[in-house]
RODO-2510 file (C-alpha; in nm, 4 decimals, decimal comma):
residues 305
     n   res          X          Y          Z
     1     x     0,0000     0,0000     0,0000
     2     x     0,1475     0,3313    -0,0841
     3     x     0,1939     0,6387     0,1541
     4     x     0,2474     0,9767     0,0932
     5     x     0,6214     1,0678     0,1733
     6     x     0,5112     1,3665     0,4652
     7     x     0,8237     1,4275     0,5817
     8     x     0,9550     1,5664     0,2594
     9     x     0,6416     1,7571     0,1633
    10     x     0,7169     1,9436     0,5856
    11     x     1,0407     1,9561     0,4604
    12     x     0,9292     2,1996     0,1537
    13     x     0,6867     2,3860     0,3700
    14     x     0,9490     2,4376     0,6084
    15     x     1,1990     2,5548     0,3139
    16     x     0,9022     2,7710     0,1274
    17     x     0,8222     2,9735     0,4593
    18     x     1,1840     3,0371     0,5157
    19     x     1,2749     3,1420     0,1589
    20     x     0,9550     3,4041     0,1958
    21     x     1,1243     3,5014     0,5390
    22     x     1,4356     3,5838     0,3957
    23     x     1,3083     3,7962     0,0886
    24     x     1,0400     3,9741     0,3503
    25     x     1,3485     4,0687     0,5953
    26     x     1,5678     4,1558     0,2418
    27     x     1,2982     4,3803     0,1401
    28     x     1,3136     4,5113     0,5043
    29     x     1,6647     4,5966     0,4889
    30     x     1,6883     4,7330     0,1139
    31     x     1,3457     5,0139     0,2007
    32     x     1,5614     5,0706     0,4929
    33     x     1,8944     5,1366     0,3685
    34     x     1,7332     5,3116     0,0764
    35     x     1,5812     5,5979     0,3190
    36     x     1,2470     5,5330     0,1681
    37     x     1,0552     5,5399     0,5170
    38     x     1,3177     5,8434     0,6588
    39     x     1,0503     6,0982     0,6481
    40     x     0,9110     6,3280     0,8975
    41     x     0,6395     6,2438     1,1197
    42     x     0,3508     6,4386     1,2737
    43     x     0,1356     6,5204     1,5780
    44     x    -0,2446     6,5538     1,5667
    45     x    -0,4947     6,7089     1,8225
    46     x    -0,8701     6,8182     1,7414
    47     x    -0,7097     7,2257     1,7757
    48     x    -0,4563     7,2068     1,5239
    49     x    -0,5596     6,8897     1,2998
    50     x    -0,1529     6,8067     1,2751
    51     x     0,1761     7,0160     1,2939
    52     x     0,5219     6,8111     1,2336
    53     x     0,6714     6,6903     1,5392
    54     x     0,9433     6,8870     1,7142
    55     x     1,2940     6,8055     1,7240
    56     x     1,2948     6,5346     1,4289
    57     x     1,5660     6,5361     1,1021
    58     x     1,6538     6,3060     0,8173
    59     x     1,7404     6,2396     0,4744
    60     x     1,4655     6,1163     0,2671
    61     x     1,6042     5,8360     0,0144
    62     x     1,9634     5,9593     0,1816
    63     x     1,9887     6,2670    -0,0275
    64     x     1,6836     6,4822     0,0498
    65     x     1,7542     6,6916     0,3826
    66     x     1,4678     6,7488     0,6200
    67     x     1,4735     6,8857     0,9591
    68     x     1,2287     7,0334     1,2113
    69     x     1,3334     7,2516     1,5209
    70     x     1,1501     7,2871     1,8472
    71     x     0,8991     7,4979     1,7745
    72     x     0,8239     7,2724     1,4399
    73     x     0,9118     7,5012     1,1812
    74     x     1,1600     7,3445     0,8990
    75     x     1,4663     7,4831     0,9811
    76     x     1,7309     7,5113     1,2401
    77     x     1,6494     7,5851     1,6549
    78     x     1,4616     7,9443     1,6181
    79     x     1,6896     8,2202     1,7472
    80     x     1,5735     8,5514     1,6166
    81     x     1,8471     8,7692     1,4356
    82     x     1,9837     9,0838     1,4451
    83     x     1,8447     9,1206     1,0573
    84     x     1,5325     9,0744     0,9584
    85     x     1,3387     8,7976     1,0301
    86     x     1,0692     8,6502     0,8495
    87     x     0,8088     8,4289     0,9526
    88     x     0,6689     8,2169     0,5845
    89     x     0,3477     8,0793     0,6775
    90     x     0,1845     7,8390     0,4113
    91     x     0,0718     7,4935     0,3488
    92     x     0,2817     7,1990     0,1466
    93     x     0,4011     7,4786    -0,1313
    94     x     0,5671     7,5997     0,1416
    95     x     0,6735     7,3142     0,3537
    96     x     0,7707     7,1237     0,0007
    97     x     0,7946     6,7506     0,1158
    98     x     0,9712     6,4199     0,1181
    99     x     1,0564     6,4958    -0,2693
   100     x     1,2464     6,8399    -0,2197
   101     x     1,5793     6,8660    -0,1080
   102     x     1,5746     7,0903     0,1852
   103     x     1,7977     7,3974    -0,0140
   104     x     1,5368     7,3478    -0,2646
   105     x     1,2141     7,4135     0,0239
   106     x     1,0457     7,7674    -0,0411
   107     x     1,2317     7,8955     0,2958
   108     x     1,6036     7,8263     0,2200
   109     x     1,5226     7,9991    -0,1121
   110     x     1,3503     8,3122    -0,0307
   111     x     1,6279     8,3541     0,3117
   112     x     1,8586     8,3253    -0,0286
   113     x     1,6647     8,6056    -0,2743
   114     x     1,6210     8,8528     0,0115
   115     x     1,9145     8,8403     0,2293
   116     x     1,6985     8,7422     0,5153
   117     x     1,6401     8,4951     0,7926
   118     x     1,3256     8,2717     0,6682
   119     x     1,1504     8,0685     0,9619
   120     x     0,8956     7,8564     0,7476
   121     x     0,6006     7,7158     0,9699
   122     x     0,4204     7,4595     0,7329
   123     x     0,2240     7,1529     0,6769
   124     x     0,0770     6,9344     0,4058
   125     x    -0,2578     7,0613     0,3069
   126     x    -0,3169     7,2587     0,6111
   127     x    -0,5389     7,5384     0,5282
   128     x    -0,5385     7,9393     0,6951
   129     x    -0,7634     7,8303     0,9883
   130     x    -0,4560     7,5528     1,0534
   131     x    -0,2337     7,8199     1,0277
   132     x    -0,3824     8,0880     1,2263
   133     x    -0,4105     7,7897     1,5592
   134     x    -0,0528     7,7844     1,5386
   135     x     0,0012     8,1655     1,5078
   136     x    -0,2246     8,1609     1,8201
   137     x    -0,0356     7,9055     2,0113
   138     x     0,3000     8,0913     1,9714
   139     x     0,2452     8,4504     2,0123
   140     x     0,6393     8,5193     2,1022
   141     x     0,7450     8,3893     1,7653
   142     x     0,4780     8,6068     1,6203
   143     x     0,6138     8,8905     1,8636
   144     x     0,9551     8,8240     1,8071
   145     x     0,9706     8,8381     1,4030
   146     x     0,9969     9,1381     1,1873
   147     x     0,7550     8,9867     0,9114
   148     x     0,4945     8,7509     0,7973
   149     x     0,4510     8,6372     0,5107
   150     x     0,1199     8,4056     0,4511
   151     x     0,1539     8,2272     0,1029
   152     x    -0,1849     8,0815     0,0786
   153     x    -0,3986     7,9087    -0,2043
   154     x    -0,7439     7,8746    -0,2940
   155     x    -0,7405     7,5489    -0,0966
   156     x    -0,6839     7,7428     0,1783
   157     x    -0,9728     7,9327     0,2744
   158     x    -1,1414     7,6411     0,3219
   159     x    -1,2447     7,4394     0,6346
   160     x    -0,9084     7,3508     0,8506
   161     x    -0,7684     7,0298     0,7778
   162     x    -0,7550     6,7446     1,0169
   163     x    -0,5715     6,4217     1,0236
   164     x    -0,7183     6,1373     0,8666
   165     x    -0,3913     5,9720     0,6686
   166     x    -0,0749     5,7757     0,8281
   167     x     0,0737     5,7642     0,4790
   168     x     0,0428     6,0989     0,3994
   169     x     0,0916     6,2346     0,7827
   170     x     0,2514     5,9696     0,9687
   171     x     0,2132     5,9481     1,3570
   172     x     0,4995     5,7451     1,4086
   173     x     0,7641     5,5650     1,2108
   174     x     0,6188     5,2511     1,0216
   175     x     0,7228     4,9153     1,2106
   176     x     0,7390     4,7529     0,8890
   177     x     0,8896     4,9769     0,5953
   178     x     0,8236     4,7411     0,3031
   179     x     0,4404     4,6904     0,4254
   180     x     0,4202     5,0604     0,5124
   181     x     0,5341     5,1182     0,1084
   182     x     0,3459     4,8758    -0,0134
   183     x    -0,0108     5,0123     0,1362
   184     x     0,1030     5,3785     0,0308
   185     x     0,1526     5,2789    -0,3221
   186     x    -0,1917     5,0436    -0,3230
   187     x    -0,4140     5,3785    -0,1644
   188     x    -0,1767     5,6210    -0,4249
   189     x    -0,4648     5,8888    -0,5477
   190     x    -0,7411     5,7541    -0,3029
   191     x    -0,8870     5,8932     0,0077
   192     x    -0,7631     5,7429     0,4011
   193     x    -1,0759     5,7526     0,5207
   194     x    -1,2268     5,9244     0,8221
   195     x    -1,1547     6,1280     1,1050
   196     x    -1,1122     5,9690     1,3765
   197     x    -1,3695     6,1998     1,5991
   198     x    -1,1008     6,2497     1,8953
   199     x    -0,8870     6,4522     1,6277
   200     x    -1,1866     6,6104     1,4115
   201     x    -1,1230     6,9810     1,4161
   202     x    -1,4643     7,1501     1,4539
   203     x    -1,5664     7,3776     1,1702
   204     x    -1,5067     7,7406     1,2055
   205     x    -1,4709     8,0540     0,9973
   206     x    -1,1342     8,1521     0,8825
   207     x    -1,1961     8,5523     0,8355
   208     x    -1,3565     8,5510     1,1506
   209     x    -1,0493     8,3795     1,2965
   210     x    -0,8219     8,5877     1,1181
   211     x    -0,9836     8,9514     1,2339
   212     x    -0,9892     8,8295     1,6150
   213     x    -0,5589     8,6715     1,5682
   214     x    -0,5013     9,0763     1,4055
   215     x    -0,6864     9,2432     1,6057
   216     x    -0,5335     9,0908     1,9440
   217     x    -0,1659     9,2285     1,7949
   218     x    -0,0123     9,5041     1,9391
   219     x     0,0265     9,8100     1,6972
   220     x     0,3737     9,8515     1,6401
   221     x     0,3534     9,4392     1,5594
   222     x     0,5540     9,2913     1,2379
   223     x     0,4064     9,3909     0,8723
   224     x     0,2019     9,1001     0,7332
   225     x     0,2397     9,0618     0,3463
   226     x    -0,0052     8,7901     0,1638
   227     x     0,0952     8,6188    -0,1511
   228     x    -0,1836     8,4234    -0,3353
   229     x    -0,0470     8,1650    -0,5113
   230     x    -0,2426     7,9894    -0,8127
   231     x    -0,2294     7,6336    -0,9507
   232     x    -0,1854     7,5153    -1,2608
   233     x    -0,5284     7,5206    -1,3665
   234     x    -0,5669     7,8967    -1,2617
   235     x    -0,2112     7,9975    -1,4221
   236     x    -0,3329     7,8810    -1,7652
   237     x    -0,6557     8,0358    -1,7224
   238     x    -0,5887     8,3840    -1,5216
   239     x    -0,9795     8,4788    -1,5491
   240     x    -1,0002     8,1615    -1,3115
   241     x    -0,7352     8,2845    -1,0549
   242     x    -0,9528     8,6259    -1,0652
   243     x    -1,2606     8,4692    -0,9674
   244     x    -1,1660     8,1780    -0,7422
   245     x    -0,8331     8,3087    -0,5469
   246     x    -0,8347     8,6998    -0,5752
   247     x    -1,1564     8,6954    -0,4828
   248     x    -1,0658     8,6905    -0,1479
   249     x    -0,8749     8,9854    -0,1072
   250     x    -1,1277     9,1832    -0,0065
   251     x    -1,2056     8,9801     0,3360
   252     x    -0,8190     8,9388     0,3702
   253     x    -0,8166     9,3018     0,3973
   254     x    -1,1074     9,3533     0,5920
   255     x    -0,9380     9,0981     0,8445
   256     x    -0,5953     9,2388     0,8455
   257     x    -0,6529     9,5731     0,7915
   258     x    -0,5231     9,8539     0,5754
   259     x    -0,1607     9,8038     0,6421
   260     x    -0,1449     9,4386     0,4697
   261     x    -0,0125     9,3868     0,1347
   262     x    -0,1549     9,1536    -0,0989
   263     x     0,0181     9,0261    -0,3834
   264     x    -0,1304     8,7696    -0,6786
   265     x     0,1326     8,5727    -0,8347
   266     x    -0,0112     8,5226    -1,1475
   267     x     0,0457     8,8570    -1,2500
   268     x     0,3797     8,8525    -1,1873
   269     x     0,5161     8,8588    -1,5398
   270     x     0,8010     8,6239    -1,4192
   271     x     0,5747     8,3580    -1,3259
   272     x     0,4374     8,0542    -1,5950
   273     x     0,2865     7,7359    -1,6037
   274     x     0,5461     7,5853    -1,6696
   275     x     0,6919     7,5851    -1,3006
   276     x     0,4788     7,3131    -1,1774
   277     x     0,5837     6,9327    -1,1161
   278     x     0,1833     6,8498    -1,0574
   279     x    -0,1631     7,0443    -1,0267
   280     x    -0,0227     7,2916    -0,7398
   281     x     0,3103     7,1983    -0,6046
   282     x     0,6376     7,4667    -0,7812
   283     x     0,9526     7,2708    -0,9451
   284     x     1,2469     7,3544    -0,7988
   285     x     1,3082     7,6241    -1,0565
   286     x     0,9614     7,7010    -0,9848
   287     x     1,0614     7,7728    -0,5998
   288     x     1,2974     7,9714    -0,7030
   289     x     1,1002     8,2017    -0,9096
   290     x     0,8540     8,1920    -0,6345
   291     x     1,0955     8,2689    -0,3950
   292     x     1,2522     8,5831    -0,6247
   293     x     0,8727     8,6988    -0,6297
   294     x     0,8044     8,7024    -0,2812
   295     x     1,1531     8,8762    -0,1999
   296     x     1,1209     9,1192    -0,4519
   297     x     0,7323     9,1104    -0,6046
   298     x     0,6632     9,3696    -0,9011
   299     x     0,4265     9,6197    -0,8768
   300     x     0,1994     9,4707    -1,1308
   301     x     0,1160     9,1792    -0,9066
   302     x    -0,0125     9,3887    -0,5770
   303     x    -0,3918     9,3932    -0,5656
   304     x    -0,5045     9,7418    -0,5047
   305     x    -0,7276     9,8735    -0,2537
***
């Protein structure tokens, strides 16, 4: 009577499960060593929606430079200067992300147009109500610059943002890096799902929000300069940046008062469409140019009264 050899079929198992082992720990080791998962992480609250966490730095893929100081702004440990110090307030075309190099960021650049020391305070997709909560929360940064400078989006004046994504804004480092990749790449383009209600910011209303954070300054406080950025979309068609972005200069006025300048990028005769890598983000010549506008904008681009 004939029996099935077991023993050599366990023996396969046993080999099969330790060949995957040993490709699942290479994998392990290659994202690793490759940088792919040395990327910034975050903190999220229900006032906020998210900030990067203090005190972090890396080197995405080993060659892109990141690093966030105490007070999570991009940048070294804040130290005001005796020159002038800027404060660049903005979402992720500020902040520019894992795919930037950190000379390359929107900071680094304008601190090298304008001779000036450029504190960026930044996150991915935050909007001006996420902005203005951190403003709020650090009133001797705000005291202790000698501008701000808000580059903002129509994205922006929408509801504030709040955390929803650990690929996108990561809470903590991933405990595996290939799996951590491999669900990133799977989601790429869709939607991580809801809010958990702990960390749901509650809906507000930004102008509101911004008249009560300018009105609370003292009068002899730092100059506040607004640049409204387009996208791609709006850049091709300027009629649409008109309508759906300079639109709001009026309240921005209203909020800050007389003494803000506004600026609209996209008549700035030294800015195209072709300075964008995607829908809204800048190139890195793109920064640059955005940069060289914001330290030196022409007087073509300032909205008037």
């Amino acid at each position: 009577m004939f029996r099935p050899r077991r023993p050599r079929r366990r023996t396969a198992t046993i080999l099969s499960l330790l060949l995957l082992l040993g490709l699942l720990l290479a994998a392990e080791t290659a994202v690793r060593w490759a940088g792919l998962v040395d990327f910034p992480v975050y903190q999220a609250d229900a006032r906020i929606g998210y900030i990067p966490a203090p005190g972090q730095q890396g080197s995405f893929m080993n060659r892109n430079h990141w690093r966030f100081n105490a007070l999570s702004m991009a940048g070294p440990e804040f130290a005001p200067s005796a020159a002038i110090d800027v404060l660049l307030v903005g979402d992720s075309v500020v902040l520019g992300g894992n795919a930037y190099r950190e000379e390359d960021r929107l900071g680094p650049r304008l601190a090298q147009a304008s001779g000036q020391v450029v504190w960026p305070i930044a996150a991915g997709s935050w909007a001006l109500r996420n902005q203005l909560v951190y403003l709020q929360s650090h009133p001797e940064v705000v005291r202790q610059v000698d501008r701000i400078v808000f580059v903002l989006n129509s994205g922006d004046f929408a509801q504030a943002s709040s955390w929803a994504c650990s690929t996108s804004h990561p809470l903590a480092r991933p405990t595996v890096a290939w799996l951590f990749l491999a669900r990133k790449a799977v989601m790429r383009g869709e939607t991580c799902g809801k809010t958990p209600p702990a960390l749901q910011v509650p809906p507000g209303d930004w102008k509101s929000e911004l008249q009560a954070w300018a009105a609370a300054r003292p009068a002899d406080a730092a100059p506040v300069s607004v640049f409204l950025y387009p996208n791609r979309r709006q850049t091709a068609q300027p009629a649409l940046a008109s309508s759906e972005l300079e639109t709001q200069a009026s309240a921005l006025r209203q909020a800050l008062g007389p003494g803000v300048v506004l600026h609209s990028i996209v008549r700035d005769p030294r800015w195209h469409g072709g300075f964008y890598k995607d829908a809204i983000h800048p190139t890195e010549a793109g920064t640059a140019t955005l940069a060289a506008i914001v330290a030196a904008p022409h007087e073509v681009s300032r909205l008037p009264h």
